[in-house]
N, C-alpha and C positions, 0 to 999 in steps of 0.2 A: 361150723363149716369154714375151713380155710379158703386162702384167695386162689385155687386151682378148682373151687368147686366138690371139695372132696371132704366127706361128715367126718368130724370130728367126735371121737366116741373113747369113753375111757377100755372100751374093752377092742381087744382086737381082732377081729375076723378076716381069713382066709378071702383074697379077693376074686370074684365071681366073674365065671368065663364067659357069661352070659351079659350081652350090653343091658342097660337099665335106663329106661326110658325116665324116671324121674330119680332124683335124691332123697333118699329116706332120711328122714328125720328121725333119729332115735335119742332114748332120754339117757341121760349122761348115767343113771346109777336106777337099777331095777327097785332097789328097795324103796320104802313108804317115803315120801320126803317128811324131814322132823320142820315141824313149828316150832318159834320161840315168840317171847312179845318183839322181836326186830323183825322176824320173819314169819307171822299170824297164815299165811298162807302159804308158806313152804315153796314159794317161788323164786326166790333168790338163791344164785349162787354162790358159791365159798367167796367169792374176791369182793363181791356186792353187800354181804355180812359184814365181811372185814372193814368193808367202807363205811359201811353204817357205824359200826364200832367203833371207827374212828383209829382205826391200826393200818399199818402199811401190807403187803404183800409179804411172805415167807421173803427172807434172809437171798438164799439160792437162788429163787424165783425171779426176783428184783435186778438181780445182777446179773444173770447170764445175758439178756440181749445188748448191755452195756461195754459186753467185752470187748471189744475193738475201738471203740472210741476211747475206752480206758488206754486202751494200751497205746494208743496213737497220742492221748494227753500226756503218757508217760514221758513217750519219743521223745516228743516237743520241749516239756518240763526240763526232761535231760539236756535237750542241746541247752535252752536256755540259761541253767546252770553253769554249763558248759564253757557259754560266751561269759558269761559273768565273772566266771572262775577265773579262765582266760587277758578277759581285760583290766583284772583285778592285778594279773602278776605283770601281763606288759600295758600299760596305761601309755606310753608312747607311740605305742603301735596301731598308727592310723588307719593302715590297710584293717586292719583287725575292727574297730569302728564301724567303718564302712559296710565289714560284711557282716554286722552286727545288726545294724542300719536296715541292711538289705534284707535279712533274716525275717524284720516283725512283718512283710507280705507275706512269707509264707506261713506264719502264725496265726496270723488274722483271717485265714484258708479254711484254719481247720475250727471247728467249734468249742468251743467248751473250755478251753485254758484260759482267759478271762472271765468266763460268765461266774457269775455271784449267786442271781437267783434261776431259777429255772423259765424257761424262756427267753431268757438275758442276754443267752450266749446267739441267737439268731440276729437280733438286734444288734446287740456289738460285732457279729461276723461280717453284716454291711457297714457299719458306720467307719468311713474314711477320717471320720474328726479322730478317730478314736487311735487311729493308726498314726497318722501324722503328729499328734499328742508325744503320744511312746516312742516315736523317730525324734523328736525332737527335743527328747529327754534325755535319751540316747547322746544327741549330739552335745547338748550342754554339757553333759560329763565328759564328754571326749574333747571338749574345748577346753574344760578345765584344765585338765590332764596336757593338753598342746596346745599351751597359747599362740603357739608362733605357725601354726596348719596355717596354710591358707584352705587348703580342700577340704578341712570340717567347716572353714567360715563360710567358704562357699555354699558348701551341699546344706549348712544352716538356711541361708539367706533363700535358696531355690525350696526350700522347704516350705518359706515363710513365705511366699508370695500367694499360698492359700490363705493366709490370715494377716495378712499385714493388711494395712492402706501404701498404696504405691510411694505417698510424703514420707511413710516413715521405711519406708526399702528402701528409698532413695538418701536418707539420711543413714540407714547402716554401710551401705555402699560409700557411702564419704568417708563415713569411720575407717573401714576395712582398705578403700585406695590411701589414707592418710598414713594408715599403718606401713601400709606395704607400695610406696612411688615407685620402685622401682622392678616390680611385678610387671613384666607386658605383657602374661598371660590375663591377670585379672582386671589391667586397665581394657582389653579385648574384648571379655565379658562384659564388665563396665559398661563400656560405651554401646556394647549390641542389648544390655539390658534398657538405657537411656533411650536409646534409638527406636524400641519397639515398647515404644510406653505410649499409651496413645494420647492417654490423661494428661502428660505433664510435655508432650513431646512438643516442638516449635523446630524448626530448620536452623533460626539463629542458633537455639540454646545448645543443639548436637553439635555443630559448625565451632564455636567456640570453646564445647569440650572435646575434642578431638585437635586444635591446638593449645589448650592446655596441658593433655596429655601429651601430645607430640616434645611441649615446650621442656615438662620436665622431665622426659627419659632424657632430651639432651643432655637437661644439666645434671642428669645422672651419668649418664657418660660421660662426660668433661667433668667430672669429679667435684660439683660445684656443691652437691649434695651428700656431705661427708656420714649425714649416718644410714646412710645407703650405698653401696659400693653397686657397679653395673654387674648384672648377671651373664650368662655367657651366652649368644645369641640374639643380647639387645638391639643391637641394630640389623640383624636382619628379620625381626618382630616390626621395627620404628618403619622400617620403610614397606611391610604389609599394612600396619597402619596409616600408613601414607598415602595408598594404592585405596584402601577402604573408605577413606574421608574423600576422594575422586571418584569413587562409585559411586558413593553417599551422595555427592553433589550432581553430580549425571542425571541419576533417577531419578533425583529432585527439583529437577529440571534449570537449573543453576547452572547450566554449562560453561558459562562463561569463568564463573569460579574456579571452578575445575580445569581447564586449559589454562589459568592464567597460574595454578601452584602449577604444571608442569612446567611453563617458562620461567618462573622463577626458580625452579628443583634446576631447569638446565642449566642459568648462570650463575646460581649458586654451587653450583656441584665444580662447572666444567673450566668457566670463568673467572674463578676465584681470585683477585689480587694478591699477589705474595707477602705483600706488609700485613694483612689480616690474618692469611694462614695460620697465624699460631695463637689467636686471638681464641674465648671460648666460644662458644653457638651464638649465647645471646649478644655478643660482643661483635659479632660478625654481621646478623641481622640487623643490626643499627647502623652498621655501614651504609648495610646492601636497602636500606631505606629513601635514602637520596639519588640511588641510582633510578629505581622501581619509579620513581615521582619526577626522575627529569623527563619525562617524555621520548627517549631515547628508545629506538626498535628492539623491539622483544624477541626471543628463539619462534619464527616461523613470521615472521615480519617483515618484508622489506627491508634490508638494508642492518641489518641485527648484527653489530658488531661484539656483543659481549659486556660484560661488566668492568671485566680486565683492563680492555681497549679504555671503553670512558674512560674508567678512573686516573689512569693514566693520561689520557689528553685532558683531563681536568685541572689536573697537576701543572701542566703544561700550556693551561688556562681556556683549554675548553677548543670543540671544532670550529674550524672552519664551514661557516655554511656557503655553501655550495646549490644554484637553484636545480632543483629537483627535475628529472626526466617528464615532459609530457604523457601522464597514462593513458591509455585508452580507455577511460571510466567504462565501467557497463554500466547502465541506466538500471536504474532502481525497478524492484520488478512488484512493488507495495501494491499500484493499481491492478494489479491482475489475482490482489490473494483471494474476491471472492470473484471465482469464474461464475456461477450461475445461480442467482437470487432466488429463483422460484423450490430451492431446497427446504427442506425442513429445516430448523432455527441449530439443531442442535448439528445438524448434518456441514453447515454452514461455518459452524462454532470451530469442529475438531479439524476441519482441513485446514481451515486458515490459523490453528496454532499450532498444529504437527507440522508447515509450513514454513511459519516463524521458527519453529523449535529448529528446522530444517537448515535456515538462514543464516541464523544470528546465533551460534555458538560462538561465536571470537568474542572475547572482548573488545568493546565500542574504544577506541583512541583517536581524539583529535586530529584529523589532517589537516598537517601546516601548511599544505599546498593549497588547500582550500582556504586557508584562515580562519579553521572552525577551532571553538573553544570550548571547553567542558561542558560548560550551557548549552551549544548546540544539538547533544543527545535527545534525544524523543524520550529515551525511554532512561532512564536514571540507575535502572537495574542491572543496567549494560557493560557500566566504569565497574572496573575493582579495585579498591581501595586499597592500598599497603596494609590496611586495621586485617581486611580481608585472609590475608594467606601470612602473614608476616611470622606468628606464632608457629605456625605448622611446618616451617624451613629446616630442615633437620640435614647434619653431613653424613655424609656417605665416603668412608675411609676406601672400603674393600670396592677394588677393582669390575670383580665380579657382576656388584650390586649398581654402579656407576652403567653397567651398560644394560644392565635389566630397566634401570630407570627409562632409556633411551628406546630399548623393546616395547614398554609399557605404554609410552608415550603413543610412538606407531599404531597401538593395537587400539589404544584408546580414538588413533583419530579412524579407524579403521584399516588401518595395514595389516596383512598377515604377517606378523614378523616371528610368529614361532611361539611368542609368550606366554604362559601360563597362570592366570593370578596364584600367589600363593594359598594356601588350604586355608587358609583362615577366613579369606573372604569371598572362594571361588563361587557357591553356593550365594550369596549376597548380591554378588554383580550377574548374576543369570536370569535377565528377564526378557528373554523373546526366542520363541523354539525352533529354532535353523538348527540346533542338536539333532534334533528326529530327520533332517535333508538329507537326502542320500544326495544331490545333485545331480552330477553325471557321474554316477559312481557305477550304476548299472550296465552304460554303454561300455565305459572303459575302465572296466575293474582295475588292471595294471599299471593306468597313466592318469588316472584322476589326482587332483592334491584335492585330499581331504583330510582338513586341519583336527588336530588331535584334541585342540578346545575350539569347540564354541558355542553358543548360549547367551553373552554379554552382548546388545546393540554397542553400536559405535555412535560417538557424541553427535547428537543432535537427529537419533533417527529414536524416534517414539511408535514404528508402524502399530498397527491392529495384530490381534495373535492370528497366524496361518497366512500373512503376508507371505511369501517368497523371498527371501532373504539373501542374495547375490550381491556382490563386491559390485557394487553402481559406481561407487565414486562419491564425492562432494559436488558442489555447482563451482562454478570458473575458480573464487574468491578461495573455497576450500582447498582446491588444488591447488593453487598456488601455496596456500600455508604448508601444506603438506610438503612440497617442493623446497621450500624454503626450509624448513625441519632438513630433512636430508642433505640439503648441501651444507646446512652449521654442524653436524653434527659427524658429518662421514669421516672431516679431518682429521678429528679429535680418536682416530680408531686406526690400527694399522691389521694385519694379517686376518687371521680366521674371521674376527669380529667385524672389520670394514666387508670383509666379502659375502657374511653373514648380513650385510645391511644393505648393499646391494642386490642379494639374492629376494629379499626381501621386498623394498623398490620395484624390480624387477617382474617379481610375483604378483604386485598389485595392482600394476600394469595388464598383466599377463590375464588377471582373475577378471578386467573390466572388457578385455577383447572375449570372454568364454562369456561372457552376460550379457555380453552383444551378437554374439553368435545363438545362444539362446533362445534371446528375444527375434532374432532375426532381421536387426535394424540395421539392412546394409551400409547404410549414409553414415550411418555413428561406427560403425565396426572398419569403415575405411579409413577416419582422423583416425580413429583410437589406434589401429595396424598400425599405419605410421606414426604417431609419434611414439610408440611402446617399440617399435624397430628403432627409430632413434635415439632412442634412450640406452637402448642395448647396445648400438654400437659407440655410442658415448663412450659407456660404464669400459666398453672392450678397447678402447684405445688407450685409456689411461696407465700409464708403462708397468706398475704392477698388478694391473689386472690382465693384461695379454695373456699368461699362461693360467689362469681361472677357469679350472673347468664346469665352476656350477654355473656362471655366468654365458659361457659357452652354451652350458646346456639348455639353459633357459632360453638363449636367442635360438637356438637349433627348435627345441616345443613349441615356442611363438612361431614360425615360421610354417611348422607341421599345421599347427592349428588355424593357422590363415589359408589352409589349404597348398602352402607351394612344398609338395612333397620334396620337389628335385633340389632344389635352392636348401631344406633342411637337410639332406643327405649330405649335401656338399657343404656346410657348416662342421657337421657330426664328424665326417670325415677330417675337413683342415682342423679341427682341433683332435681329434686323435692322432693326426700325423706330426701333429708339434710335438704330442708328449712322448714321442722319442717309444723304447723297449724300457718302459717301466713295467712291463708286464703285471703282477698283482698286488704289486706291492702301496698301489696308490690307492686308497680309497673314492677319491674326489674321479678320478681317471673310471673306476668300477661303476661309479654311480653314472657316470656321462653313458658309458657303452650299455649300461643296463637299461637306461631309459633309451637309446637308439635299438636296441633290441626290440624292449617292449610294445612300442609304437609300429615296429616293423610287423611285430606278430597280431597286430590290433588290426591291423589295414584289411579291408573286406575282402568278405570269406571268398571271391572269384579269384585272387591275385593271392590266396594263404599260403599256396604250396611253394612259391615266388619268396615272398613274406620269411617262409619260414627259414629257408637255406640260406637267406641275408640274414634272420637273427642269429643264424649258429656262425657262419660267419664271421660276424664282430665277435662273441662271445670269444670263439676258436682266436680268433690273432690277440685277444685280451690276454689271453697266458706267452703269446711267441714270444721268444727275444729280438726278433728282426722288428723293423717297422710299420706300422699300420699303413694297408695296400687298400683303396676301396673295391670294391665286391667285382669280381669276376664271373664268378659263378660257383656253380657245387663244392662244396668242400669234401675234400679226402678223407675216405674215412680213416686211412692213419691217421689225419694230421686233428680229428677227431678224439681216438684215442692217448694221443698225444697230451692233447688238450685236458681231458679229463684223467690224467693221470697230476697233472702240475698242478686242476685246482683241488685236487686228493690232498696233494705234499700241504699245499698252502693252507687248507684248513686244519690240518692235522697240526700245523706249526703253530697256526691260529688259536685254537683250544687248548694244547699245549701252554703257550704264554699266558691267556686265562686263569692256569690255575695256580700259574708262579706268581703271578703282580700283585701284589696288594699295594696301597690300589692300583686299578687298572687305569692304564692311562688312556685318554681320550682318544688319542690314533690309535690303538688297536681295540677300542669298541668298535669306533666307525671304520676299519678294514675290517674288523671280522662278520659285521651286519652287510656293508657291501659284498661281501668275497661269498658270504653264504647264498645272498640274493640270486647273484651272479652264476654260482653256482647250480641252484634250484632250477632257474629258468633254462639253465644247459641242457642239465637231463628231463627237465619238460620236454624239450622241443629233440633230443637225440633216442632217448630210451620211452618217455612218457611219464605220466603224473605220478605212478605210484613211486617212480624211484627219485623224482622231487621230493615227495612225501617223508621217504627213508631218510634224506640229508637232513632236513627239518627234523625227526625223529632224532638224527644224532647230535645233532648242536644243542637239541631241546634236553635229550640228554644229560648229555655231559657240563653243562651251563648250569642246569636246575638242581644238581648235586650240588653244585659250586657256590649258586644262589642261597641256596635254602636246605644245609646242611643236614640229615636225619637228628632230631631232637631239639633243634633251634627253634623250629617254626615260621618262623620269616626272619631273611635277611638285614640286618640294622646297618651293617660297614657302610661307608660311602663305594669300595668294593661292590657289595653285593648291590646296592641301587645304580650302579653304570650295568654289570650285568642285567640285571633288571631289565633295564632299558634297551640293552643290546636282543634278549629275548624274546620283548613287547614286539620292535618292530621286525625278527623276524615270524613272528606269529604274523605278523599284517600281513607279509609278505608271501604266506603260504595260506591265509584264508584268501586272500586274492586271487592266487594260482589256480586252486579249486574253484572259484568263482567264476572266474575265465574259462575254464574245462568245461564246468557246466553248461556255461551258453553257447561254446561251439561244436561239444559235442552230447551223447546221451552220456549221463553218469548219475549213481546213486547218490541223494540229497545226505545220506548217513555220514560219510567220514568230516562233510565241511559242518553239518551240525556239528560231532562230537567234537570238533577239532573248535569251534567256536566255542563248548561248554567247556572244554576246559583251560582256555585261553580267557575266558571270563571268569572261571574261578581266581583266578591267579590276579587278572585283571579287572576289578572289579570298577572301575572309573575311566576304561575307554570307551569312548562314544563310539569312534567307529567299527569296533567290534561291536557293540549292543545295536547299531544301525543296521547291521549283514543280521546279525542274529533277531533283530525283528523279523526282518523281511523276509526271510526264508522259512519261518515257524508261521507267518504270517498265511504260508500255502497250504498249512497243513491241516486234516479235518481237526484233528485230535489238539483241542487245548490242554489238557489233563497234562502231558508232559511237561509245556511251558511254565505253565500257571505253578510247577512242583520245584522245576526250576528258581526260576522266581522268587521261589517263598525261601529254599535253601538260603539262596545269595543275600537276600536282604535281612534275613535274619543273622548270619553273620557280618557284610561287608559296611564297613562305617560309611562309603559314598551315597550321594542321592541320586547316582545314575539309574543304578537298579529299580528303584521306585517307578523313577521318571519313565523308565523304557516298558517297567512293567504293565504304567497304567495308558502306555502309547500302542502298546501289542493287543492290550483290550479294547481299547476305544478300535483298533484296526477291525477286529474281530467283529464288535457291533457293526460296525458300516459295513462289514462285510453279510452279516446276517441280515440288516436292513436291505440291502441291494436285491438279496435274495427274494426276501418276503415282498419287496414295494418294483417288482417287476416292472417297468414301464408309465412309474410314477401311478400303477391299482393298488390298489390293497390284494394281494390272493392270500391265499393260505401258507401258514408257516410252515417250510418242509424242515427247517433246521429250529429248535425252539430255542428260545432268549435266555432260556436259563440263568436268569435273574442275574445279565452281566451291567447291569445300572447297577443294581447294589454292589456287583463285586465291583465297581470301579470308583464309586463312592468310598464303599470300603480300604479300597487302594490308598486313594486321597489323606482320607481321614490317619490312617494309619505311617504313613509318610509325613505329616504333619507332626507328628511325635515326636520327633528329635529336632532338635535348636537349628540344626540346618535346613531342616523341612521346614519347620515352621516361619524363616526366616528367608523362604527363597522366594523372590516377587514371579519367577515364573511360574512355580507352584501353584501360586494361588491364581493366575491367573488363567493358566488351563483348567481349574477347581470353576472358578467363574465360569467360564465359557463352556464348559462342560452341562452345567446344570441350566446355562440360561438356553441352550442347544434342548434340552428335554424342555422349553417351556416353563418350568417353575417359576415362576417371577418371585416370589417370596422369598423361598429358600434360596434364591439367587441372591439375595439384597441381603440375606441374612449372613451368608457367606464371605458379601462384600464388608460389612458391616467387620464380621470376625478380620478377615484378611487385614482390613487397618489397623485393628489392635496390635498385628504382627510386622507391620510394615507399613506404617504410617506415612513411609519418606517416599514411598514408587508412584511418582507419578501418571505409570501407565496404569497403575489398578483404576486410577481417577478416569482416566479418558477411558479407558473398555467401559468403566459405569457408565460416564456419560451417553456412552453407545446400546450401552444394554438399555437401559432405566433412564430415557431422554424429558421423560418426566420429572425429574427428580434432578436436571439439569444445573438447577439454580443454587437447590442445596449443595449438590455436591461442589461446585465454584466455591463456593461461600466458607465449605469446608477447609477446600484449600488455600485458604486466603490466609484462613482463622491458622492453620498451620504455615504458614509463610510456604509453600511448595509457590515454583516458578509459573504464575498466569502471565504469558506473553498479550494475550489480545481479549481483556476484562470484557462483562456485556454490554459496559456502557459502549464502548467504544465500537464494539458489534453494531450496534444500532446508531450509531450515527453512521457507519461504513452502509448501513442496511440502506437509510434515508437516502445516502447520492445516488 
C-alpha cells in the first residue's frame, strides 16, 4: 500500500467506478510461494531474501530514487572545482576568496557532499564546527597567497571569535594593527572590537586605546612614521575617531572628559601659536601642555582668551591680574537632590544621579575668586588631567573639518546645529528615541523644524526610554557655557558659516520657546520670549548681518510663535523690502518668503481663505522685478500667470545648470531646492495639489537621471551626492504638501503612501520620512503591506533606521490591538487577533541585532529591554540585559534602565559598574548617609 492509500499489486487492473468501502489486500504473485532454508515458510519477500543474503537491492532499483540528490551533489561538486580551479589561476584575487568563503553555506545546505558514511551527511549538514573549519581553511590559503589583505585578516579574525579565547583575539588584533598603523579603517574595528569585549573591557583601558590610536595616525600623517605613508582620507577618519572617543565618554558617563577634549580640540585647532605651527603633532601637544595646566579659561569659560593670547603674554611675562567682577553665585542646589525620603532605595538612587549626571558635566576648575584649590573638589573624578585628553589632540588642516568640529561641539552640548555624526559611529551615539517624535509635526506639517538626525542624548541628559525629549535647555551654569561657546567661536567664521552659527543659536533659542509653549508654562515662556527676542535683534544689528535673511527669518517665526501675528508680518515684510528685485535668484530671499507663505497658509481654517490670497501674494512679488509691497489684497490673475510663467523659466534654467556642473556648486543646489519649494506651494494654493505634485514629478525626474545614471546603480561623484541631497529635501517638501492637504481637506491616503515608499527606497536613513510613514500605515487595518515593505528595505539597505522603524510600527500596532481588546481597562473579547506580533517583534529585535551596527547600538538594546520587561518576563529581561553588556559594556543608560527594571539586583549592578570604571556620581555609601540627615 502506498502513502495515498492505494494497493500496491504487481498486476494491474482497470480502476473501478464503483466507490469501495475497504482496501483489498491482494497477494503480490498468484503462484504457490517457493521455500528455501532462508525462507522455510515462504513469507518473505524478494528484498527481505536479498537481505537475509546478505546482497544489496538490483543495480537500477538502488539508484533511481537517488537521482536528484546525485545530480544536485554533481552541481555542487562542479562549482567547487570550479572555485578551486578558479583560485588556482588568480591566487591574488580576493574578491574571489571571499565568494569562495561565502559559497561553503550554500554547501553545507545541501547533503551528502561531505558525508563519508551513511547517516553522516545529516550530522555534518548541522554541524556549524564543520563549516567555520572549511571557511577557515579557506582563508588560510587565501592569506598565503595575500599577505598584505587586510579583508582576508579580518574576515579571518571575525571567524575566529567562535573559537578563539578573547586574550588571544586580542593578541591577533595587535599583530594585525602592528602590521598595518596606518589603516583607520581597521584601527575603527579595532577599537569597536575592544570596546564590546565585556571580558577584558575597563573605561581606562578603551580611553587610552583610542589615544593611542589617535596619537599614531598623527604621526602617520606628519610623516614621522616612514614605513607607513598616510592613506587618503586619514584625517577625515582621525577626527570620526575623535567624535567616537566623545561618545564613548558621554555614555560612560564621564562627561566631564568629553567636554574637556572639545576645549582643548577648540585651542588647539583655532588658537594655535604661529612659532608651533610648523612643529609635528606630538611636538605641539607638549607645548599645549603648560597652557592646559596654567589655570587659564578654557573655550566656554568665563573670560577664555585662547592659547595664542597666553602664550604670548607669557612671552611678555605673564597677565596682569586684575580683581574679578562680583558674580552673583547661585547657591548650590546639593540639599534639594533627595526631594522625598519615603521612596523606594532604588527610586531614590536614579533621580539623584540622573541629577548629578544633569549638574556637573563641566569639568570642576578651581575658582580664584574663591581661593579654592585643587583639594577643594568633593569629587576627584571632576579635574581632568592633561594625562587625560593630551594623546587624543589631533590637527585638523582642512577648513571644512575645523567648522564640523565647531557643529559637533554645539550638538554635543545640545544645539541643533545641523550636524550629522559621521557613519562610522552614527549608530554608536544613538541612545535615547526622540527618532520615533513626531513633535509638532502633525499640527504644522509645512513649518515644523524637524532635525534630519536625532537619536544621540546631549551631555548630561541620561532620561528613562519614552521620556519626551524637547530642546529644555541646561540649568543657569550650562547656559552660560553654551553662551560662552558662541561668542569664542562666532569670530573665528565669516560668511555662510558665521550665519550658519547664528541660525543655529537662534534655533535653540527658538526650540526652548516651542517647549515652553508645549508645556504650557507661561512664566517660563515669557523670560524665554524675551531674551530669545534679544538675542535676535543682537544677532540683527551686527553690520553684516543686517541683510541676513535666515536670521530675519527666524526673528519673523519667533515672533509668529509667540503669538504676535501683526509684529511678524511686519518683520517679513521690512526684510523682503530691503532685498531690493532680486526676484529668484536668491535662495536665502526664497526660503524667507516660503516660510511667510507657509505660516500664512497654516493659520486657522476661519481666516484660510484670508490666509490664502496673502500666501500667493508673497509668492506672486517673489518673481516681480519692482519691489516688495505688503499685501493689499487679491492678486490679479494676470499678475498670477505672470508669476508662473517666470518660476517656469527659472526652473527650466535651474535643471538645465544641473546637468552641465560637475560638480554642482552649492548656490545652485540651494536655489534649485528653494525655487522648486517655492514653486510647488504656488501651484498648491493657485491650481491645487495635483499640479504641485507634477512639478515634483519633474525635478524628480530630471534630477534622478542625473543622480543615478541607467547602469550605475548609485551615484558615487560628490556631483551626484549634492544632487542627492538637492532631491532628499524636495521629497520632504512634497510629502508635507500632501500632509497638509490631507488634514485640511478630504484626500486619498494612496499617493502620500506611494510617494513616501518610494522616497524611502532611495532614502533609506531618513528619519523623518520613516516618522510620516509610520504614522500614516499606523491607520491602516491591513499590516501585510508594511510588514512586505519592511522586509524589502532591510534586506537590501545597510542603515539601522529601517529595523528601528520597523519594530516601532509593530510595537504601534500591538498597543493598538491591546487598546482594542482591554476596552476600559476589562478584559473582553478579541475582535482583532494578536497574531503572534510578540514574536514578530522579538523576531525584529533579534534579527537587527545581526549586523555590527545593530549589535552595537545602545538604543537597540535598550528598547530590546524595555520591550520585554513591558510583557512582564523578568528572566528573559535579565537575560537580555546580561547579553546587551557583552555588546556595549560602556552605555551607562543600559545600567540605570536595569536599575529600574530589576531594583533587586540594585547592588550588583553598581558593583558592576564600578568593576568596569563607568561614571557612579552618587556611590551607596554615600546614599545612606544622605538617607540618615
Amino acid at each position: 500500500m502506498n502513502i495515498d492509500g492505494v494497493a500496491i499489486s504487481s498486476k494491474t487492473e482497470p480502476p473501478s467506478s464503483e466507490p469501495i468501502s475497504f482496501i483489498p489486500v491482494k497477494d503480490l504473485e498468484d503462484a504457490a510461494p517457493v521455500t528455501t532454508w532462508l525462507n522455510p515458510l515462504g513469507i518473505y519477500d524478494q528484498s527481505t531474501t536479498h537481505w537475509l543474503q546478505g546482497q544489496g537491492p538490483p543495480e537500477q532499483e538502488s539508484k533511481q530514487p537517488d537521482a536528484q540528490p546525485d545530480s544536485e551533489s554533481a552541481a555542487l561538486k562542479a562549482k567547487v572545482e570550479e572555485f578551486n580551479r578558479r583560485v588556482r589561476e588568480n591566487p591574488r584575487d580576493t574578491q574571489l576568496w571571499m565568494a569562495f568563503v561565502a559559497f561553503q553555506d550554500e554547501v553545507m545546505k545541501s547533503p551528502g557532499l561531505y558525508a563519508i558514511e551513511e547517516g553522516e551527511q545529516e550530522k555534518r549538514k548541522r554541524s556549524l564546527k564543520l563549516i567555520l573549519e572549511k571557511k577557515l581553511a579557506i582563508l588560510e590559503r587565501a592569506i598565503e597567497s595575500n599577505q598584505s589583505s587586510v579583508d582576508l585578516k579580518l574576515a579571518k579574525l571575525k571567524l575566529c571569535t567562535e573559537f578563539w579565547e578573547p586574550s588571544t583575539l586580542v593578541k591577533e588584533w595587535q599583530k594585525l594593527i602592528f602590521l598595518h598603523p596606518n589603516n583607520t579603517a581597521l584601527w575603527q574595528k579595532y577599537l569597536l572590537f575592544c570596546q564590546s569585549q565585556f571580558s577584558t573591557f575597563s573605561i581606562s583601558k578603551i580611553h587610552s586605546l583610542y589615544g593611542k590610536c589617535l596619537s599614531t595616525l598623527s604621526a602617520v600623517k606628519d610623516g614621522s612614521i616612514l614605513s607607513h605613508p598616510a592613506l587618503p582620507g586619514t584625517e577625515e577618519a582621525m577626527f570620526a575617531l575623535f567624535l567616537q572617543q566623545c561618545h564613548f565618554l558621554r555614555q560612560a558617563g564621564h562627561s566631564e572628559k568629553a567636554i574637556s577634549l572639545f576645549q582643548a580640540m577648540v585651542d588647539f585647532t583655532f588658537f594655535k601659536p604661529d612659532s608651533v605651527k610648523d612643529l609635528p603633532t606630538k611636538g605641539q601637544v607638549e607645548f599645549f601642555e603648560p597652557f592646559w595646566d596654567s589655570g587659564e579659561p578654557r573655550a566656554g569659560e568665563k573670560g577664555a582668551r585662547g592659547w595664542k593670547a597666553w602664550m604670548h603674554q607669557q612671552e611678555r611675562g605673564g597677565w596682569v591680574v586684575i580683581n574679578p567682577d562680583e558674580d552673583d553665585d547661585e547657591p548650590e542646589e546639593d540639599d534639594q537632590e533627595i526631594k522625598d525620603k519615603t521612596l523606594p532605595r532604588w527610586q531614590i538612587w536614579l533621580a539623584a544621579e540622573r541629577s548629578r549626571d544633569q549638574r556637573h558635566w563641566r569639568p570642576w576648575r578651581p575658582d580664584k575668586t574663591k581661593k579654592q584649590t585643587e583639594e577643594d573638589c568633593e569629587d576627584p573624578e571632576r579635574q581632568v588631567l592633561f594625562d587625560d585628553i593630551g594623546q587624543s589632540l589631533i590637527r585638523l588642516s582642512s577648513h571644512d573639518l575645523q567648522f564640523q568640529l565647531v557643529e559637533a561641539f554645539l550638538q554635543f552640548l545640545g544645539v541643533p546645529s545641523g550636524f550629522t555624526p559621521p557613519a562610522s559611529c552614527l549608530y554608536l551615539a544613538m541612545d535615547e528615541n526622540s527618532i520615533f517624535d513626531n513633535g509638532l509635526y502633525d499640527e504644522k506639517p509645512l513649518t515644523f523644524f524637524n532635525p534630519l538626525f536625532s537619536g544621540a542624548s546631549c551631555v548630561g541628559r541620561m532620561d528613562r526610554l519614552g521620556c519626551p525629549r524637547w530642546t529644555r535647555g541646561q540649568n543657569r551654569e550650562g547656559e552660560e557655557f553654551i553662551r560662552n561657546v558662541f561668542h569664542l567661536v562666532m569670530p573665528l567664521f565669516s560668511g555662510k558659516e558665521k550665519s550658519q552659527l547664528c541660525f543655529s543659536w537662534l534655533q535653540y533659542e527658538i526650540a526652548k520657546v516651542i517647549w515652553c509653549l508645549h508645556t504650557k508654562n507661561k512664566k517660563r515662556l515669557k523670560s524665554q520670549g524675551k531674551n530669545c527676542k534679544k538675542l535676535a535683534k543682537n544677532l540683527l544689528k551686527e553690520p553684516e548681518n543686517c541683510n541676513n535673511f535666515c536670521l530675519w527669518k527666524q526673528y519673523a517665526h519667533l515672533e509668529w510663535l509667540l503669538g504676535n501675528t501683526e509684529d511678524a508680518r511686519k518683520v517679513f515684510d521690512t526684510a523682503l523690502g530691503m532685498a531690493g528685485s532680486r526676484e529668484l535668484k536668491d535662495s536665502d530671499l526664497c526660503e524667507l518668503s516660503l516660510l511667510y507663505a507657509e505660516l500664512e497658509v497654516e493659520l486657522s481654517p476661519e481666516v484660510r481663505g484670508a490666509a490664502t490670497a496673502r500666501a500667493v501674494h508673497i509668492l506672486t512679488k517673489l518673481t516681480e522685478s519692482s519691489p516688495y509691497g505688503p499685501y493689499t489684497g487679491q492678486v490679479l490673475a494676470v499678475h498670477i500667470l505672470k508669476a508662473r510663467k517666470a518660476y517656469e523659466h527659472a526652473l527650466q534654467d535651474c535643471l538645465g545648470d544641473s546637468c552641465v556642473s560637475d560638480p554642482a556648486p552649492t548656490d545652485s543646489c540651494s536655489r534649485l531646492i528653494s525655487l522648486a519649494k517655492c514653486f510647488m506651494l504656488f501651484q498648491y494654493l493657485t491650481i491645487g495639489i495635483d499640479a504641485a505634485v507634477q512639478i515634483y514629478e519633474q525635478v524628480f525626474a530630471k534630477l534622478n537621471s542625473s543622480v543615478f545614471p541607467e547602469g550605475s546603480g548609485e551615484g558615487d561623484s560628490a556631483s551626484s551626492q549634492s544632487w542627492t541631497s538637492v532631491l532628499e529635501a524636495i521629497t520632504l517638501m512634497h510629502t508635507s504638501l500632501l500632509r497638509f492637504h490631507m488634514k485640511v481637506s478630504v484626500y486619498p491616503l494612496a499617493p502620500l503612501r506611494e510617494a513616501l515608499s518610494q522616497a524611502l527606497k532611495l532614502y533609506p536613513g531618513n528619519q523623518v520620512l520613516w516618522r510620516s510613514y509610520v504614522q500614516i500605515q499606523n491607520k491602516s487595518h491591513s499590516a501585510s503591506k508594511t510588514r512586505r515593505f519592511f522586509d524589502t528595505i532591510t534586506r537590501s539597505a545597510k542603515p539601522l533606521e529601517p529595523w528601528l522603524f520597523a519594530i516601532e510600527a509593530e510595537k504601534l500596532r500591538k498597543r493598538l490591538v491591546e487598546t482594542v481588546q482591554r476596552l476600559d481597562g476589562r478584559e473582553i473579547h478579541a475582535t482583532i487577533p494578536e497574531t503572534g506580533l510578540m514574536h514578530r517583534i522579538q523576531a525584529l529585535f533579534e534579527n537587527a541585532m545581526r549586523s555590527d551596527s545593530g549589535s552595537q547600538c545602545p538604543l537597540l538594546w535598550r528598547m530590546y529591554l524595555n520591550f520585554l520587561v513591558s510583557l512582564g518576563n523578568k528572566e528573559r529581561s535579565k537575560g537580555v540585559f546580561y547579553k546587551a553588556l557583552q555588546n556595549c559594556p560602556w552605555a551607562k543608560v543600559l545600567y540605570l534602565d536595569a536599575v529600574e527594571y530589576f531594583p533587586d539586583e540594585m547592588q550588583e549592578i553598581l558593583d558592576l559598574m564600578t568593576e568596569k570604571e563607568l561614571r557612579v556620581r552618587l556611590p551607596l555609601e554615600e546614599l545612606e548617609l544622605l538617607l540618615e540627615d
